[in-house]
C-alpha positions in Angstrom: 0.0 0.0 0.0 1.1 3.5 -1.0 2.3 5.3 2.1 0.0 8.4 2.6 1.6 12.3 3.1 0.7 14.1 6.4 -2.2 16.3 4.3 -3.4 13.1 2.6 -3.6 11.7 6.7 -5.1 15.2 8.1 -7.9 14.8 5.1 -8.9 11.7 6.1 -9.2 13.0 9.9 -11.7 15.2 8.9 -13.9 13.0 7.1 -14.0 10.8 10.2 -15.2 13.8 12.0 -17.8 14.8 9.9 -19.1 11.3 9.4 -19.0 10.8 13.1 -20.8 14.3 13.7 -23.8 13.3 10.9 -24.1 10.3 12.9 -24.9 12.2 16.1 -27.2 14.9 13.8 -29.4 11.4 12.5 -29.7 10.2 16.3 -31.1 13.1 17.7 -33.5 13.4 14.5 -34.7 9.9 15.2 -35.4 10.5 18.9 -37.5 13.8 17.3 -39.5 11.5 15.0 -40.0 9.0 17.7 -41.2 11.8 20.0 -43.7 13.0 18.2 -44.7 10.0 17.1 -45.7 9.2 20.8 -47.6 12.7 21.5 -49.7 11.9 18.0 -50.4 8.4 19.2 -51.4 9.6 22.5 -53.4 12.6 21.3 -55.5 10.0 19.5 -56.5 8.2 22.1 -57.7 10.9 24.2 -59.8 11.8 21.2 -61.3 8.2 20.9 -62.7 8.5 24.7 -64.2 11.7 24.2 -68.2 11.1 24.1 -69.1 14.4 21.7 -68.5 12.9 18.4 -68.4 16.2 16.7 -66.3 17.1 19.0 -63.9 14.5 18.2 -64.0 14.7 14.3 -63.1 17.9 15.2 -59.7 17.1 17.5 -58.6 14.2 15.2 -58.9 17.3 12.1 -56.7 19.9 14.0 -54.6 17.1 15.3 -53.9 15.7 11.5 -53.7 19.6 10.9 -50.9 20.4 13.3 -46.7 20.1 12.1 -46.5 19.0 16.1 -49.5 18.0 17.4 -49.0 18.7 21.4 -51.4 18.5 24.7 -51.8 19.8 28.1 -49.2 17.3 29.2 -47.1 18.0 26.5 -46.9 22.0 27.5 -46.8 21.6 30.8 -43.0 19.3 30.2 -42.2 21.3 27.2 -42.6 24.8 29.8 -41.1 23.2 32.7 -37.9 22.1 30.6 -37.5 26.0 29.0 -38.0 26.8 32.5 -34.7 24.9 33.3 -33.3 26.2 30.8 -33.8 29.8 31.3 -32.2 29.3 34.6 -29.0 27.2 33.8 -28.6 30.0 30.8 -28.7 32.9 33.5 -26.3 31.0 35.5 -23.9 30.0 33.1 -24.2 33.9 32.0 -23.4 35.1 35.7 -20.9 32.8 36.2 -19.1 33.7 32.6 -19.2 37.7 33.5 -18.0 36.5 36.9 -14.9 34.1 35.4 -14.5 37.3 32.3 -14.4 39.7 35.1 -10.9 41.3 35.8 -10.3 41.9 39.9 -10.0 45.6 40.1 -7.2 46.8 42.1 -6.3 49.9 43.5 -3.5 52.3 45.6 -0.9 50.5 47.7 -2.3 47.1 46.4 -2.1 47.5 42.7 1.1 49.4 43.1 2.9 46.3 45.2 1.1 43.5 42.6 2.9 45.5 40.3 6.2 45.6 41.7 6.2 42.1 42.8 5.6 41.5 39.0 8.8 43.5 37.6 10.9 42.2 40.2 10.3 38.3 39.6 10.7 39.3 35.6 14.1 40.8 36.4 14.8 37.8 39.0 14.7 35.4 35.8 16.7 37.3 33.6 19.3 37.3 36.1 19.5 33.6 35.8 22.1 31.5 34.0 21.6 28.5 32.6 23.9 24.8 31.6 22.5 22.4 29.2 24.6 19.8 26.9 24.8 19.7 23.3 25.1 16.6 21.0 28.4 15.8 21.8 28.1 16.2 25.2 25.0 14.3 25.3 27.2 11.7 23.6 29.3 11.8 26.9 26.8 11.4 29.1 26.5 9.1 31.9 22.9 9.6 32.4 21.7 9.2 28.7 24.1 6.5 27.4 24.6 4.2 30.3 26.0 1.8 28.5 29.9 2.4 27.9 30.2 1.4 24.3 27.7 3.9 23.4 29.4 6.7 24.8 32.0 9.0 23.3 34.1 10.9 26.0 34.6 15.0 26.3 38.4 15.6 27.5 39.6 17.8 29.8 40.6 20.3 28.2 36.8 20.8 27.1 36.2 20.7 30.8 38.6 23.6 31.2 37.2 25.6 27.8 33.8 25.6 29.8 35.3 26.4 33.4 37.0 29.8 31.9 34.1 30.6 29.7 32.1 30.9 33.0 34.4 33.3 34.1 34.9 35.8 30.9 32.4 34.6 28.4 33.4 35.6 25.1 36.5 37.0 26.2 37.5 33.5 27.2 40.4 32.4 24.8 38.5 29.3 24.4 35.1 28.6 24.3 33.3 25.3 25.1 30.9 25.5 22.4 32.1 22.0 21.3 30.2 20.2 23.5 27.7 22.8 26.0 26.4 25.6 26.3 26.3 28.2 29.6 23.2 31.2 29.0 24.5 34.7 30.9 27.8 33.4 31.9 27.9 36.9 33.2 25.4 35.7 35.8 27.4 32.9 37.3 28.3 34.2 40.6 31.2 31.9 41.0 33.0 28.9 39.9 34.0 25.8 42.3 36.1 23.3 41.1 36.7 19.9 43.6 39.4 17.6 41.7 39.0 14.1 43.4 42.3 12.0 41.9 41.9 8.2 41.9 38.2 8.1 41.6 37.2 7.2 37.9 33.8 7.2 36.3 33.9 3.4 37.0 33.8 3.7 40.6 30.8 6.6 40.0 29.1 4.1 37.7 29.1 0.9 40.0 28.7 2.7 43.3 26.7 5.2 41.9 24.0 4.7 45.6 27.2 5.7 47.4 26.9 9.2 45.7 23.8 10.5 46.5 24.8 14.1 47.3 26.0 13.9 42.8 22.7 12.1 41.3 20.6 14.7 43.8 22.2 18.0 42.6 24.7 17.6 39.9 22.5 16.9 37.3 25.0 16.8 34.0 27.6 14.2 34.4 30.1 13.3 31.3 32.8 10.8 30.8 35.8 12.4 30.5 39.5 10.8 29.0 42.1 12.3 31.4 45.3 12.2 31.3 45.6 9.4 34.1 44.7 6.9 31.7 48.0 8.0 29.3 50.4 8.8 31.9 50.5 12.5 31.6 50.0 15.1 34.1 46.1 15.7 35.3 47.2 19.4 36.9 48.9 20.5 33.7 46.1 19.6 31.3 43.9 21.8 34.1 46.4 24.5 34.7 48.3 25.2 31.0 45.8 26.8 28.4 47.5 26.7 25.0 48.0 30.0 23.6 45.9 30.7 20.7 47.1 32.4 17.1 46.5 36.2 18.5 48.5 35.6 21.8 51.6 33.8 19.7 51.2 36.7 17.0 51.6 39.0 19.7 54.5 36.9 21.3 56.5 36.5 17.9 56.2 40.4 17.3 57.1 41.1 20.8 60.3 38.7 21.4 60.9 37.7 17.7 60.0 33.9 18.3 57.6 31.5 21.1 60.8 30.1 21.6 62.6 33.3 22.6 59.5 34.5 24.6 59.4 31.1 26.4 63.2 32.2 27.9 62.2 35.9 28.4 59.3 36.3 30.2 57.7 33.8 32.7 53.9 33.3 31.4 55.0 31.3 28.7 54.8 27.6 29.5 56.0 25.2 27.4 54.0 21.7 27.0 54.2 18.0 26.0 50.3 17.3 25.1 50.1 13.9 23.6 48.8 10.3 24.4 51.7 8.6 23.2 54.8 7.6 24.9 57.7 10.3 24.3 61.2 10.5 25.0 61.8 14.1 27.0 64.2 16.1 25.1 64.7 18.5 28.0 66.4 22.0 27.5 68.3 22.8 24.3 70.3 25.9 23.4 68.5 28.5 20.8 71.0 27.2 18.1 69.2 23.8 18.0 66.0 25.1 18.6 65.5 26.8 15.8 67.6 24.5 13.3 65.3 21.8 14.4 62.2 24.3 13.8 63.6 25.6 10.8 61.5 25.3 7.7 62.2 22.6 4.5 63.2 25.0 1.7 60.3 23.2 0.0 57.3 24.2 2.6 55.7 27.4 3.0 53.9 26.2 6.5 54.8 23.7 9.5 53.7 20.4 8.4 53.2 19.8 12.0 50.0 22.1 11.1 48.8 18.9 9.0 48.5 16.9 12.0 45.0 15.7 13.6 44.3 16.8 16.8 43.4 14.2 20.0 40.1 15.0 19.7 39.7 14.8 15.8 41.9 11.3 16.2 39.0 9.8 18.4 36.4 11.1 16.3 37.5 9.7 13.0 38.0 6.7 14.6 41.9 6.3 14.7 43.8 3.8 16.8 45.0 5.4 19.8 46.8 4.3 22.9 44.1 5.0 25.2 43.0 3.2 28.2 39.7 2.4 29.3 36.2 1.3 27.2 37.5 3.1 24.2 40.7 1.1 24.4 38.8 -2.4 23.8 38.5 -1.0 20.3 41.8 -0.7 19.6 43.3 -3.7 21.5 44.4 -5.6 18.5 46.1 -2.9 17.1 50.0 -3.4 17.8 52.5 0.2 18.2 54.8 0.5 15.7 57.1 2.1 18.4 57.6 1.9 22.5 58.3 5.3 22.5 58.2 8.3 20.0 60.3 11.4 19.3 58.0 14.7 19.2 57.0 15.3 15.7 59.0 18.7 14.3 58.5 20.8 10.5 61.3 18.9 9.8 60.0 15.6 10.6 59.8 13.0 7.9 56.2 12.3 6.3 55.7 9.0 4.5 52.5 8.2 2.0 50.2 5.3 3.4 47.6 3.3 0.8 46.0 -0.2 1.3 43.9 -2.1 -0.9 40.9 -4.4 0.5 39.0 -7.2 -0.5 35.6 -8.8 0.9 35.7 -11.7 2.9 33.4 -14.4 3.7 32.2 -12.0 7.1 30.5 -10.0 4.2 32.7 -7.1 5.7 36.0 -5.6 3.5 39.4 -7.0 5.0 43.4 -5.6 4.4 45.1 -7.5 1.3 48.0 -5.1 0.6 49.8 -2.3 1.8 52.3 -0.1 0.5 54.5 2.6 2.1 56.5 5.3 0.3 58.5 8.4 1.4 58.8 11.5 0.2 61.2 10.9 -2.8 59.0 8.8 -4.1 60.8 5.5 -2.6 58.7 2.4 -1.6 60.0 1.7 1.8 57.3 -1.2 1.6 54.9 -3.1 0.1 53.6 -6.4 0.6 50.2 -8.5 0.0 48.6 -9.2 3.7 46.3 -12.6 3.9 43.3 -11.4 5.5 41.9 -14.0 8.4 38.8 -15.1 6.6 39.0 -16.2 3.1 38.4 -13.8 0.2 34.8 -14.1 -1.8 35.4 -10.9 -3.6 38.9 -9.3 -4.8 36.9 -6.1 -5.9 39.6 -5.8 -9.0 38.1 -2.0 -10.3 37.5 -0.6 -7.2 39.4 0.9 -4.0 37.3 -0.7 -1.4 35.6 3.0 -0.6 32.3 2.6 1.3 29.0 5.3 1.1 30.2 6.5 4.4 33.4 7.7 3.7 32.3 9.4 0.6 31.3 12.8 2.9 35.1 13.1 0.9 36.8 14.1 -2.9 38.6 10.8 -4.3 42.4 10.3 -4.4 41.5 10.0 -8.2 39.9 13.3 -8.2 42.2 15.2 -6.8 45.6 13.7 -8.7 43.5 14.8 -11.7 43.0 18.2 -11.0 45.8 19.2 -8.7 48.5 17.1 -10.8 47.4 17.0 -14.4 47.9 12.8 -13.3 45.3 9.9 -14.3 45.8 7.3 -11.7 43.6 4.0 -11.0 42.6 2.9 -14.7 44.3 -0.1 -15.1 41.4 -2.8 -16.0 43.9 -4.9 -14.4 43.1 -3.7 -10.9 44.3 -0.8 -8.5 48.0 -0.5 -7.4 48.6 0.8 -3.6 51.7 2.0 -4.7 50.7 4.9 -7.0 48.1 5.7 -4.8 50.4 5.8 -1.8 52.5 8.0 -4.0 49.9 9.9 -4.9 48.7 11.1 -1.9 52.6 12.0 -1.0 52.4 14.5 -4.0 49.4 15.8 -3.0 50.6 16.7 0.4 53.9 18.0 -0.5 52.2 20.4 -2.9 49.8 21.6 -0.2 53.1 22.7 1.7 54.3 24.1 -1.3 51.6 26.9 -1.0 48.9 27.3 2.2 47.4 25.4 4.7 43.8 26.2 3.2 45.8 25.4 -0.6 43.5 22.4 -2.0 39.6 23.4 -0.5 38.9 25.3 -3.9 37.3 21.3 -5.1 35.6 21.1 -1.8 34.3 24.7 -2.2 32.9 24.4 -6.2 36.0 26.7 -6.8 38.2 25.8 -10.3 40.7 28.6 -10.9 43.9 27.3 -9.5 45.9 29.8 -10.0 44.5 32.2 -8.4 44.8 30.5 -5.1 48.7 29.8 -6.3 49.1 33.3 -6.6 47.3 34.4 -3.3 49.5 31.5 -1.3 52.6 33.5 -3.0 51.8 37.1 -1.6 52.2 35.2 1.9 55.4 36.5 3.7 57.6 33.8 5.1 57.7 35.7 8.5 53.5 35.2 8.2 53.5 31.9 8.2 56.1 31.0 10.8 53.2 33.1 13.1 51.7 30.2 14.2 54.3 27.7 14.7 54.0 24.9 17.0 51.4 26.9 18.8 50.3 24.5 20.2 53.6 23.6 22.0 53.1 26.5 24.5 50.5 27.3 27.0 49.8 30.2 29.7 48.3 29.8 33.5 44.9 29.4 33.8 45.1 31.3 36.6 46.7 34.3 34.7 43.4 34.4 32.4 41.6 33.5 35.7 42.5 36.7 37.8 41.7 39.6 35.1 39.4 42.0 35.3 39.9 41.9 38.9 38.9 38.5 39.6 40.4 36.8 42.6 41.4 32.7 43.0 41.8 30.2 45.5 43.9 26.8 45.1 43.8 24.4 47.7 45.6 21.3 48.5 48.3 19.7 50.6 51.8 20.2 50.0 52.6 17.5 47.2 49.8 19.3 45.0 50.5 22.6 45.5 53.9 22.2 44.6 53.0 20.8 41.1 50.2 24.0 40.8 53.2 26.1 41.9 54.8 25.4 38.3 51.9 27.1 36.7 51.9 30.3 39.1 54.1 32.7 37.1 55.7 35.6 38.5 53.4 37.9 37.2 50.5 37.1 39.1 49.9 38.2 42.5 50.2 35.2 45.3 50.1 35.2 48.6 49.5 32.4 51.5 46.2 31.9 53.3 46.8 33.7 56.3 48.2 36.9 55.0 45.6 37.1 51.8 44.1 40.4 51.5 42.2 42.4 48.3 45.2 43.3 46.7 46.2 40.1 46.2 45.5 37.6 43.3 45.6 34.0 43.5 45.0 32.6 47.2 47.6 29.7 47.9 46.2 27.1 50.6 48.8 24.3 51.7 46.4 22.0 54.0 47.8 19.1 56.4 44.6 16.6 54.7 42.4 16.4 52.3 39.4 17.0 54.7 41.3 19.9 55.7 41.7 21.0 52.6 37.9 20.7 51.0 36.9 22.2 54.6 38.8 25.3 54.3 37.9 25.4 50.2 34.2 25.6 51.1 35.1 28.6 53.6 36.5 30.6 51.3 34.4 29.7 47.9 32.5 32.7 48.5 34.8 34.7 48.1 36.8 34.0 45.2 35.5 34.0 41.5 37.5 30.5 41.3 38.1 28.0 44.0 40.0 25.4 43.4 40.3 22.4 45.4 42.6 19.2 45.1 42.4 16.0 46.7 44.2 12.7 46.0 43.2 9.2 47.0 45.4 7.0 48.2 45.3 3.3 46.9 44.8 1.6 49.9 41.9 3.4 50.5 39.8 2.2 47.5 41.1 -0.9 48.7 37.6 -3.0 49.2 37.7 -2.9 53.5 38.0 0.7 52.6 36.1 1.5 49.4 32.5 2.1 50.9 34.1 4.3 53.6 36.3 6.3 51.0 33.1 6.8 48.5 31.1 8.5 51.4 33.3 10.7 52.6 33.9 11.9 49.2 30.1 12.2 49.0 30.2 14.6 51.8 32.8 16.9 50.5 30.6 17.2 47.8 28.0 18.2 50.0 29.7 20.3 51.8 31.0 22.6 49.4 27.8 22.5 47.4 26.3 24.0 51.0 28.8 26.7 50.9 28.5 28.0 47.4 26.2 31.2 46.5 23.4 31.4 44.9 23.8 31.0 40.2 27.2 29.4 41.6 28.6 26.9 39.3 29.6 23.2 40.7 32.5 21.1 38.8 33.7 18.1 40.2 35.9 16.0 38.3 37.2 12.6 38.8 40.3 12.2 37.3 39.8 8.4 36.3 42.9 5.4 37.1 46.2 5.4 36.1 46.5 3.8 32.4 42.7 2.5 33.1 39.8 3.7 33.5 38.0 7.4 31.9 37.5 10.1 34.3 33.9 11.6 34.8 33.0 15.4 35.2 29.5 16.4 37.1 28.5 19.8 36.7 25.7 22.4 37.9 24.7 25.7 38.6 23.2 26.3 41.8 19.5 27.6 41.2 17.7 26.8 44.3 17.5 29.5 47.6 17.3 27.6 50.2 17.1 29.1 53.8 20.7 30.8 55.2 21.8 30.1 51.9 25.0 32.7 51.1 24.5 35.2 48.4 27.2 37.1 46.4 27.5 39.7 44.5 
């Protein structure tokens, strides 16, 4: 049967309608008929009794006369009914004027109605709100409760969102990636509890131990942290990358990153990745900028060309995380044990496969070739896939519908290299593909980092993109190099505008946040702390010491933050239930001592080269009795 459209559907809705209100119009009809059917029978045989016979010629003729014959019985109902009537009309009519009828208010009433009014307007205007968009929904705990359906946030988008709630759009990053905060200029302060040790594992199976999170944190997100690659949880919190403006200001200022890192002390520099490198340590300027010296043959870092963590996990590359997303990479094998950091001068080799279907139905690897970038095959060699073949796909390069959303290797060699590749009836060679694709890349850094989107875009003329890539000054281009190799103190974007900050912990912690405390921003200890002063530094003996002394002060910083660590012997399981409740009323506690629009982060940091971390957020919207309020 032909599916029917919506105004096909809406039609035939109608109809029914009318049908079913014709139906009702022929009932009553019927019970009319029969009605006066019953009067004309009963006039009758009044008639018939009557002795005058004349009389009784002359009822039956009126009767026979009459559209509705009636009698004395007859009037009497018909006048006591419209005498019901009459009254339920009056009543509904008093009670409708009554209901339509405005209450009139005057003086000191009207005048306090009124300003009761304006002021609950202006109340919800003044009040921000934190909801999750699709990728964070993605992340979410409470929506996808099953782990293999859930795509993790990192926490550097944690960190995007926690200064966004502090500056907004002046924020050097934003967190529109994955949430969105409405009148960040309304959050009244920002409380950050970092609990180390606790993944989203121990949340998930123990989530009854937690009640104090499931009541009032109501958006909670796997996170991937750096515990589960071995790098540093307090660095990924405390270093935000620079972006292009800051390094363009940097480069004219001090002539390189590099140079800038050396001369002033809010430059940091970073090692952000997930696989295992070898620390290179200090090197003298001579080295550092012969190793970050430019190919005579690129215009642009080809570092630039690299994905990003976030872009690797999202196209679905194998990377050497831990936890759920690492069971779908576990038969993947490292090429290395440990890396060296990828430079402009790195080497860049050109990677093409060929596949063939199997007896799984699904397309499996059958060759593999490997060429650098003069052109050399470095390797290539037919693999045995582990089912047996039932198609060798000959003519074709094994490219499914989904990947399409991309231009062919074909169609680019064609009109970027005036080259015909993959016509041989004979079948496709991963070779000239692989070799291909290493043209293709070396002519992008020939010219621009944006050279080669004019196919994408519907743009042909080639050259005019040649010659705009050729009015770029060398000087431009080295603007944004390595970027993302340097980073500033969150608490240096933190503290502007006259913002203060609070960082608590015991001493082990604070010496690692001390790294990330330049000299440029104001510090002082607990005790001595006064308004002229920046960045509040809080050494506690304990971690209950230290979240009790964070939810003192909370109020009175724009950004508290507060680090605990959990030792392993007390998620030991004689000491697990203990451990998950106290944490539970740190929570508490600090959500108790926070103000009004205030917003709640509290991050588990996940296990060491394990499990994900988890990141539960709110604002505080409720005003509960004794409840502080700040400015």
């Amino acid at each position: 049967m032909k599916n029917l459209t919506t105004k096909q559907l809406q039609r035939i809705e109608k109809k029914k309608k009318k049908m079913a209100a014709l139906l009702e119009i022929t009932k009553l009809n019927d019970k009319d008929r029969e009605a006066r059917a019953f009067a004309l029978k009963k006039a009758s045989e009044e008639a018939e009794k009557s002795s005058d016979t004349d009389s009784s010629e002359i009822s039956m003729e009126e009767s026979s006369r009459r559209k509705r014959p009636c009698s004395d019985h007859l009037k009497e109902t018909y006048l006591e009914d419209s005498t019901v009537t009459v009254e339920v009309k009056t009543i509904t009519e008093k009670s409708n004027s009554l209901a339509n009828k405005k209450p009139r208010l005057s003086g000191d009433e009207y005048l306090k109605l009124k300003q009761e009014l304006r002021e609950r307007k202006k109340a919800l205007k003044a009040i921000p709100r934190f909801h999750l968009k699709a990728v964070g929904e993605s992340a979410s705990i409470s929506i996808n409760i099953k782990s293999e359906n859930r795509i993790p946030i990192f926490l550097s988008d944690v960190q995007h969102l926690l200064l966004y709630s502090l500056h907004g759009h002046h924020s050097p990053y934003m967190p529109t990636r994955w949430c969105h905060l409405e009148k960040y200029n309304k959050v009244t302060h920002t409380v950050v509890l970092v609990v180390e040790g606790l993944s989203v594992y121990h949340f998930m199976a123990f989530e009854s131990m937690f009640s104090h999170i499931t009541s009032k944190l109501e958006h909670r997100v796997e996170v991937v942290t750096p515990a589960v690659y071995g790098g540093s949880i307090i660095e990924d919190l405390a270093a935000v990358p620079i972006t292009g403006i800051q390094s363009d200001k940097l480069i004219k200022q001090y002539g390189s990153l590099e140079a800038a890192l050396h001369s002033t002390g809010d430059v940091l520099k970073l090692l952000r990745t997930v696989f295992p490198m070898y620390c290179s340590g200090r090197i003298n300027t001579d080295s550092v900028k012969k190793v970050f010296e430019l190919p005579a043959t690129d215009k642009f870092p080809r570092t630039q060309l690299l994905l990003s963590l976030c872009q690797m996990v999202e196209e679905n590359y194998p990377v050497p995380l831990r936890g759920e997303l690492s069971k779908k990479y576990e038969n993947y094998i490292m090429t290395k044990d440990m890396y060296f950091e990828a430079t402009p001068r790195s080497p860049m080799f050109g990677l093409d496969c060929e596949m063939c279907r199997t007896t799984t139905g699904e397309l499996e690897l059958t060759r593999i070739s490997l060429v650098d970038e003069s052109m050399n095959i470095i390797y290539d060699s037919l693999v045995k896939p582990d089912n047996p073949i039932t198609d060798y796909l000959t003519r074709f390069s094994g490219i499914t519908k989904e990947m399409y959303r991309k231009t062919k290797l074909q169609t680019l060699v064609r009109e970027f290299l005036g080259e015909r590749i993959q016509e041989d009836k004979s079948g496709h060679c991963s070779t000239e593909d692989s070799k291909a694709s290493m043209k293709l890349t070396k002519l992008k850094l020939a010219n621009s980092v944006d050279y080669g989107d004019a196919v994408l875009l519907g743009r042909c003329d080639m050259e005019i993109l040649k010659m705009e890539a050729e009015k770029r000054k060398d000087q431009d281009q080295m603007a944004n190099v390595e970027v993302r190799r340097y980073a500033t103190s969150i608490f240096k974007h933190v503290t502007k505008n006259q913002k203060t900050a609070a960082v608590v912990g015991n001493e082990d912690i604070m010496n690692e946040y001390s790294k990330y405390l330049t000299s440029s921003i104001n510090i002082m200890d607990d005790e001595n702390f006064d308004k002229n002063d920046q960045v509040r530094f809080v050494v506690a003996d304990s971690d209950k010491q230290a979240v009790n002394r964070a939810a003192q002060i909370a109020i009175e910083h724009a950004f508290t933050l507060c680090h605990v660590r959990i030792e392993e012997k007390k998620l030991k399981n004689d000491q697990m239930e203990k451990t998950f409740r106290t944490v539970n009323k740190w929570i508490h506690k600090l959500w108790q001592h926070m103000a009004v629009n205030g917003l709640a982060c509290i991050i588990f940091t996940g296990e060491n080269n394990a499990t994900n971390g988890a990141c539960f957020l709110n604002l505080k919207g409720e005003i509960p009795e004794n409840c502080p309020i700040r400015a």
